[in-house]
One Martini backbone bead per residue (centre of mass of N, CA, C, O) as a GRO file, in nm:
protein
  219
    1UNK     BB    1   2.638   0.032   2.109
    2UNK     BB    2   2.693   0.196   1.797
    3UNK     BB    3   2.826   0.502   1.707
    4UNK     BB    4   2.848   0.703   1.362
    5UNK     BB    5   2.723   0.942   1.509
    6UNK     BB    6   2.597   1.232   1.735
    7UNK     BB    7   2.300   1.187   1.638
    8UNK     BB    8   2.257   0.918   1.763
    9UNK     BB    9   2.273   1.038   2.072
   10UNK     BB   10   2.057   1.323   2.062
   11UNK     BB   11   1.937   1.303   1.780
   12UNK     BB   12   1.671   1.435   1.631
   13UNK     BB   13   1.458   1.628   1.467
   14UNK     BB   14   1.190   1.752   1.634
   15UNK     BB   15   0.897   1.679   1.775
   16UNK     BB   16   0.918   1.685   2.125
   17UNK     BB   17   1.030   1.508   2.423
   18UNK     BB   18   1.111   1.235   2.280
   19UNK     BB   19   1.268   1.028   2.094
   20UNK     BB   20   1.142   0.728   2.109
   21UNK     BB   21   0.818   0.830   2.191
   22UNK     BB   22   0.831   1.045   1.869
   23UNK     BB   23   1.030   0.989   1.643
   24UNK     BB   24   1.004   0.682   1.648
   25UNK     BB   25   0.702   0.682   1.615
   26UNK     BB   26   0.705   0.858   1.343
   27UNK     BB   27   0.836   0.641   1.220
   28UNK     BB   28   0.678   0.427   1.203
   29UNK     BB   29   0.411   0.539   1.087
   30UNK     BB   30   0.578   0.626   0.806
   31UNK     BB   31   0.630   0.338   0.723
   32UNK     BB   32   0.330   0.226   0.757
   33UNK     BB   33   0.258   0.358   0.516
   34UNK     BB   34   0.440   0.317   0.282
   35UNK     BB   35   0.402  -0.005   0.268
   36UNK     BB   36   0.054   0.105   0.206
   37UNK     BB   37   0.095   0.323  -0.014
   38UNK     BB   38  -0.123   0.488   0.187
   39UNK     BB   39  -0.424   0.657   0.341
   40UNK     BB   40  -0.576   0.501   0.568
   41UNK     BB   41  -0.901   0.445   0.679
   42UNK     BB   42  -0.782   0.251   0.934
   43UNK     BB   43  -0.663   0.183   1.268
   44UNK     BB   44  -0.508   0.001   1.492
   45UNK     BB   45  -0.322   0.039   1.800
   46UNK     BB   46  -0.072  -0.168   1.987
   47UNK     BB   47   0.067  -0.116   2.294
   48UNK     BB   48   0.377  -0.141   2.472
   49UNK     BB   49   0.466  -0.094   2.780
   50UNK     BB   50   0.583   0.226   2.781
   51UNK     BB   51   0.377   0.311   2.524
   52UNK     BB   52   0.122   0.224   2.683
   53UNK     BB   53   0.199   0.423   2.970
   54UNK     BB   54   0.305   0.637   2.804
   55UNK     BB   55   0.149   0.831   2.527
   56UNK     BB   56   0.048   1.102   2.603
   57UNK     BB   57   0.272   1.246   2.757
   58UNK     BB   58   0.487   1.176   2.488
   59UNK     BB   59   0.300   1.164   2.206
   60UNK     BB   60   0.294   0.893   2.088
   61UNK     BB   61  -0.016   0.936   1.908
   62UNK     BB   62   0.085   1.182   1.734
   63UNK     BB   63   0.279   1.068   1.636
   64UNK     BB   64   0.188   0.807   1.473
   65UNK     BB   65  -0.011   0.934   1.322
   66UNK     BB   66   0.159   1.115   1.171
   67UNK     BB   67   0.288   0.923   0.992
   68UNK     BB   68   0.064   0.849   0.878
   69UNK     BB   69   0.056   1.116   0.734
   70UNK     BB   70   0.363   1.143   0.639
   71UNK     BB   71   0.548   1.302   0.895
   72UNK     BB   72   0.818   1.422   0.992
   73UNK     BB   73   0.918   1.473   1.308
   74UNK     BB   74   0.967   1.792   1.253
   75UNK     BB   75   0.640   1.832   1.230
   76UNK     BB   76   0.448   2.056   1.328
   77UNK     BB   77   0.147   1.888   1.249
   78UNK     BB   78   0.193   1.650   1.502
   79UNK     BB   79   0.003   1.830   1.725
   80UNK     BB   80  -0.249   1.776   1.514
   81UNK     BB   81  -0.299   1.458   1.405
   82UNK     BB   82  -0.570   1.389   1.528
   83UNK     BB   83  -0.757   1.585   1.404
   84UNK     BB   84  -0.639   1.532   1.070
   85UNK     BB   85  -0.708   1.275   1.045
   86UNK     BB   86  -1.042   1.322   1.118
   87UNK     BB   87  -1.047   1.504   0.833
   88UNK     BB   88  -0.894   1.289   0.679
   89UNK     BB   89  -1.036   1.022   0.689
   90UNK     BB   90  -0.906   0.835   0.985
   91UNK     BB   91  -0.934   0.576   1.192
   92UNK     BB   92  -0.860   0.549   1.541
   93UNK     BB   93  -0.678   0.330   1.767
   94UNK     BB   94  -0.645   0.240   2.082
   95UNK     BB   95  -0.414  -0.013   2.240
   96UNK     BB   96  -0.352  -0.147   2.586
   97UNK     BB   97  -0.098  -0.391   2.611
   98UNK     BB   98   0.008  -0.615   2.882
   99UNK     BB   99   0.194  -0.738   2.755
  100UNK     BB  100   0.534  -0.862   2.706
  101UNK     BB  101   0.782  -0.755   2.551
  102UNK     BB  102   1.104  -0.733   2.405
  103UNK     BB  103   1.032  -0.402   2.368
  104UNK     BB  104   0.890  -0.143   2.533
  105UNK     BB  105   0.902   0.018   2.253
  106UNK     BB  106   0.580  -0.112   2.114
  107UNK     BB  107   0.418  -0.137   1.773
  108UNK     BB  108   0.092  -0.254   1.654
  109UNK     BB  109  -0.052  -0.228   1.306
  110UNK     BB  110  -0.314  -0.131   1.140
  111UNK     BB  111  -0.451  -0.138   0.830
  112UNK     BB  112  -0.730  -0.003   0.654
  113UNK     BB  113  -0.860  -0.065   0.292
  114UNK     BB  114  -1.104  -0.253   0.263
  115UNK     BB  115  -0.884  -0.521   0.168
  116UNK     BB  116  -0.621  -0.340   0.230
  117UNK     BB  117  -0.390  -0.465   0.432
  118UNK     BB  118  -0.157  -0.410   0.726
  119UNK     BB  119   0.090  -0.562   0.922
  120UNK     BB  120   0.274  -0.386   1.219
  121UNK     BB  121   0.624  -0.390   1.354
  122UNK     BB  122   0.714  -0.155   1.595
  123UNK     BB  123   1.060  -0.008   1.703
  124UNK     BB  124   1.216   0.219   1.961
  125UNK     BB  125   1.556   0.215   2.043
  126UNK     BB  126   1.659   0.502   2.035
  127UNK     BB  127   1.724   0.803   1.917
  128UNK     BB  128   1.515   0.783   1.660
  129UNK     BB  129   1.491   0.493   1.635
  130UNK     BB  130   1.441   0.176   1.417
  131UNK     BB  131   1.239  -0.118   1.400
  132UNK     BB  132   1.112  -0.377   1.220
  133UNK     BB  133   0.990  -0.691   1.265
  134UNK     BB  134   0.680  -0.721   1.132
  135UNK     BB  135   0.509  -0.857   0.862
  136UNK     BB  136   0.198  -0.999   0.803
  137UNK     BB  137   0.390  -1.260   0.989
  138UNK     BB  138   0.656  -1.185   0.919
  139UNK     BB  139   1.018  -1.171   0.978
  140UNK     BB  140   1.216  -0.921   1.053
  141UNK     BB  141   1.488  -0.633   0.964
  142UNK     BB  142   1.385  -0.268   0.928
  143UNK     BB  143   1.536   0.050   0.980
  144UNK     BB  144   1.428   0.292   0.794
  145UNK     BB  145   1.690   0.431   0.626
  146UNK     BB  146   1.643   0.315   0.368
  147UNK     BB  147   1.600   0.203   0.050
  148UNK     BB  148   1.281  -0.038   0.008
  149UNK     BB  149   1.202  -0.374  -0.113
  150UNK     BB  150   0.888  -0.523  -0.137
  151UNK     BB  151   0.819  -0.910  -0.200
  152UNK     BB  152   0.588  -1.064  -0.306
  153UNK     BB  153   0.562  -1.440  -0.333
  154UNK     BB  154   0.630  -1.705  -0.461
  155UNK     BB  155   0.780  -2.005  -0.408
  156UNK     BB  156   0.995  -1.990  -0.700
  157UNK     BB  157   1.223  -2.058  -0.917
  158UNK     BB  158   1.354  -1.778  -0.980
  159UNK     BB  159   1.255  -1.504  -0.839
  160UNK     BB  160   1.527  -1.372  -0.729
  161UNK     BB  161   1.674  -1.360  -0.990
  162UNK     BB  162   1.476  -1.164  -1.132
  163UNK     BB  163   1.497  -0.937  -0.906
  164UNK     BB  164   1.789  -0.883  -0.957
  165UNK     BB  165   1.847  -0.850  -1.246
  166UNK     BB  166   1.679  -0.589  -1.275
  167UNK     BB  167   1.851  -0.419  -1.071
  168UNK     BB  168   2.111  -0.473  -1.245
  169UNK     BB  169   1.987  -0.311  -1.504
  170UNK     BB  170   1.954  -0.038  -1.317
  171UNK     BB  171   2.155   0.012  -1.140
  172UNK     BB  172   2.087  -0.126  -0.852
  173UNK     BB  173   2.217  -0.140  -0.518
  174UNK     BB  174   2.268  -0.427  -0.287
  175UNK     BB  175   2.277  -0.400   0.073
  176UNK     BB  176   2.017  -0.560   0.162
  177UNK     BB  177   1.880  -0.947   0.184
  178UNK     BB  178   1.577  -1.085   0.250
  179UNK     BB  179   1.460  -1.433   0.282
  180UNK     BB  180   1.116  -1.538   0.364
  181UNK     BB  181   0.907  -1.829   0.502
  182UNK     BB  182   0.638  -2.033   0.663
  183UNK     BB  183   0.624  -2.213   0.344
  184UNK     BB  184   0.718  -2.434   0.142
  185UNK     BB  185   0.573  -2.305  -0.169
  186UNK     BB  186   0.456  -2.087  -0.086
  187UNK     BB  187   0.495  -1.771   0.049
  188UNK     BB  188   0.695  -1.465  -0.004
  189UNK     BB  189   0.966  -1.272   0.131
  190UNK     BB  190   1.135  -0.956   0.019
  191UNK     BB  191   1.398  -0.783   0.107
  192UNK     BB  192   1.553  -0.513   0.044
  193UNK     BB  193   1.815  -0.258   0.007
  194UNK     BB  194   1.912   0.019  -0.084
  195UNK     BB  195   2.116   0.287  -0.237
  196UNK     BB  196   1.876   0.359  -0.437
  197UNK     BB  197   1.586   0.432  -0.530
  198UNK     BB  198   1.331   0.286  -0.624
  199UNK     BB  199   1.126   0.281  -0.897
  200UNK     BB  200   0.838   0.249  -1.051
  201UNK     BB  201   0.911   0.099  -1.307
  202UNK     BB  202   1.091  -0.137  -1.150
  203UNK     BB  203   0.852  -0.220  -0.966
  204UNK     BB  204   0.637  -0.303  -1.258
  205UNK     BB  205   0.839  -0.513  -1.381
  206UNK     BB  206   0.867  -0.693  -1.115
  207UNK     BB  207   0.543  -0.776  -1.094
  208UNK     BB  208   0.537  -0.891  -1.431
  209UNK     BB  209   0.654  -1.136  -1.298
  210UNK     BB  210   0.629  -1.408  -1.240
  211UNK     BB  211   0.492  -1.477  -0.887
  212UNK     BB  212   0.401  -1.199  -0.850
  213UNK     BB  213   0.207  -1.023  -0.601
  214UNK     BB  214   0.368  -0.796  -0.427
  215UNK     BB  215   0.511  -0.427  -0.489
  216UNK     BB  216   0.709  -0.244  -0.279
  217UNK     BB  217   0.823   0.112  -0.195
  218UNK     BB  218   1.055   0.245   0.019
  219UNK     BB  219   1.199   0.602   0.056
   0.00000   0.00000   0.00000
């Protein structure tokens, strides 16, 4: 593994005892609420390998709350995360899965508010980083370190060029972009990740063409 500074080997500014368990469990979080783009009413969390197996001791179910309320690793109120959680009405559930994962410390999240619904997987890969792997049953690869455009849509022709089009309009460079699909012609999902923030306006705009069904966008 490369290390583009010394950050990457000590790790984030934190809350917690682990890098990997608390501040990377915190980024998962964080991430899915964004994706969700608010704070939902229910979530189910299922824990895989060593985050099954150590989660109340290394705080990991606290972390991955706090996320989900939207605070950052080193947010002081991430070890109160449980109660303010049941405080701010968001029913939380943990379940202990003992399947094999591709790597250790690996959580399944269910978000859910009445009809809107949102499945994500994420990995703690080691000091306080992360990747996404899968969104709603899509395989991804997404670390969350980027300003990230989220779209859903119709396969159909010109899709990809109506959204690169708005973006070079709006003067917005694209670091990476992944376009994947599970059956040619029906549903696909485009990931962006950009060198700086999407506005609302910029996302409302992309909305607005033909085959989109939903834009989200994580800063």
């Amino acid at each position: 593994m490369k290390y583009r500074s010394v950050f990457d080997i000590i790790g984030p500014v934190m809350i917690g005892p682990s890098s990997s368990h608390t501040a990377g469990a915190a980024r998962i979080g964080r991430v899915a609420r964004r994706l969700f783009g608010h704070m939902p009413k229910k979530v189910t969390i299922r824990l895989y390998g060593s985050f099954a197996k150590t989660y109340k001791g290394h705080g990991t179910d606290v972390a991955l709350v706090g996320g989900l309320l939207d605070f950052d690793t080193f947010d002081e109120r991430i070890v109160d995360a449980l109660s303010l959680a049941e405080k701010a009405g968001m029913e939380v559930n943990f379940i202990e899965d003992d399947s094999v994962p591709d790597h250790p410390n690996t959580a399944r999240l269910f978000l859910e508010d009445g009809d809107n619904k949102l499945e994500v997987v994420g990995v703690s890969v080691g000091g306080g980083k992360i990747e996404m792997t899968e969104l709603n049953g899509f395989e991804i690869s997404l670390s969350g370190s980027q300003p990230a455009l989220f779209v859903v849509h119709h396969d159909r022709y010109g899709a990809v060029a109506a959204v690169a089009s708005i973006l070079a309009k709006h003067e917005v460079n694209i670091s990476y972009m992944e376009v994947s699909r599970k059956v040619k012609g029906d549903i696909a999902l485009m990931i962006i990740e950009t060198d700086q923030e999407v506005a609302d306006d910029i996302a409302k705009e992309i909305q607005a063409q033909p085959n989109m069904l939903n834009v989200a966008v994580m800063a």
